[in-house]
C-alpha positions in Angstrom: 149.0 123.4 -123.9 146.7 122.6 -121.4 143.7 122.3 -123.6 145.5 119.8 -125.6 146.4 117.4 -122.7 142.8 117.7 -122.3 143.4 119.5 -118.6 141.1 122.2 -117.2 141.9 124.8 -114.0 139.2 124.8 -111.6 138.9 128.4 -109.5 136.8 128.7 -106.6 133.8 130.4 -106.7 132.5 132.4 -103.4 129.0 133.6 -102.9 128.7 136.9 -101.6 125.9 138.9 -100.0 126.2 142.8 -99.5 124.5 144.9 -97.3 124.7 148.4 -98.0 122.2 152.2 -98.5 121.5 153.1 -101.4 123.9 155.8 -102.3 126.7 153.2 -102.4 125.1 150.1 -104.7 126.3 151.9 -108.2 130.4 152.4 -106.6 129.5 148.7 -105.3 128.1 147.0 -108.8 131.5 148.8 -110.7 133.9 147.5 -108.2 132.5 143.7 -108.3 131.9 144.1 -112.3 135.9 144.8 -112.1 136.4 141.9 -110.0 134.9 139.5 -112.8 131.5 139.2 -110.5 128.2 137.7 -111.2 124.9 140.0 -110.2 122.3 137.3 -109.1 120.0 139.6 -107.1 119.7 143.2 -105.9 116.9 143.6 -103.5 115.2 146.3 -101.0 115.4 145.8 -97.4 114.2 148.1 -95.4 116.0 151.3 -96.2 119.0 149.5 -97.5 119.8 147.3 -100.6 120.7 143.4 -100.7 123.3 142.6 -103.6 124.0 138.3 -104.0 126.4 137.6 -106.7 129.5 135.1 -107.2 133.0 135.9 -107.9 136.2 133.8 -108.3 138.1 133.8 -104.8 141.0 135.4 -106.5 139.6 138.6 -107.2 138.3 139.1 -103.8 141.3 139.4 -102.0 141.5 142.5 -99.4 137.7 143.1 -100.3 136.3 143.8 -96.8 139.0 146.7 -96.6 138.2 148.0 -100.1 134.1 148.1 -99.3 134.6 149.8 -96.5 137.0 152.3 -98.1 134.2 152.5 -100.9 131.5 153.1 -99.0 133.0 154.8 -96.2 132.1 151.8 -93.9 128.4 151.6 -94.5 128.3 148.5 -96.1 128.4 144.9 -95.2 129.2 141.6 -96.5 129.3 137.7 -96.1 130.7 135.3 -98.0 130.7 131.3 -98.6 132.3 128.6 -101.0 129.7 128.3 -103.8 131.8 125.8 -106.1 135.0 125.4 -108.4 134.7 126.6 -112.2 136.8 125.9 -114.8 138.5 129.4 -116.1 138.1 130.8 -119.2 141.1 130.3 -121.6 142.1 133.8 -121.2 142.3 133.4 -117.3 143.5 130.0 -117.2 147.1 131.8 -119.2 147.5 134.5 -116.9 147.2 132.2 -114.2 150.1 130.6 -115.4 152.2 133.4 -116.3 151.6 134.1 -112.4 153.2 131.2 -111.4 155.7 131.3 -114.1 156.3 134.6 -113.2 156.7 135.1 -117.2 
């Protein structure tokens, strides 16, 4: 319906940066690849890691409490509006049944 009117839904994008030991960066990398994220970069620092990546605002709800919980409060995280991004056709419905409620 939408695609016919010719109308796109953009979704925020957030850029996120994660600071956490080692032992946690594979529980980390399988809750953000659940969370429909984006691995730019996993560095060293020091005796930590550094994960950037970008995920849609929506899925990040409650994410501080769930990173702590996953990592038993070792890890850290900032986060910033990277851009809006039209959703995939798949998303764009569920969106809408959201709404709808339907």
């Amino acid at each position: 319906m939408l695609k016919e009117a010719g109308t796109t839904i953009l979704e925020p994008i957030m850029f996120l940066e994660i600071v956490s030991t080692e032992e946690s960066i594979s529980t980390i990398l399988a809750d953000l690849g659940r969370r429909r994220a984006s691995i730019l970069n996993v560095t060293v620092r020091g005796i930590g890691k550094i994960i950037t990546c970008e995920a849609p605002l929506s899925e990040l709800l409650g994410y501080s409490t769930v990173l702590r919980t996953i990592t038993s409060g070792t890890a850290s995280f900032s986060m910033e509006f990277s851009e809006y991004r039209a959703m995939s056709a798949v998303n764009e419905m569920k969106a809408i049944e959201n709404v709808r409620g339907f």
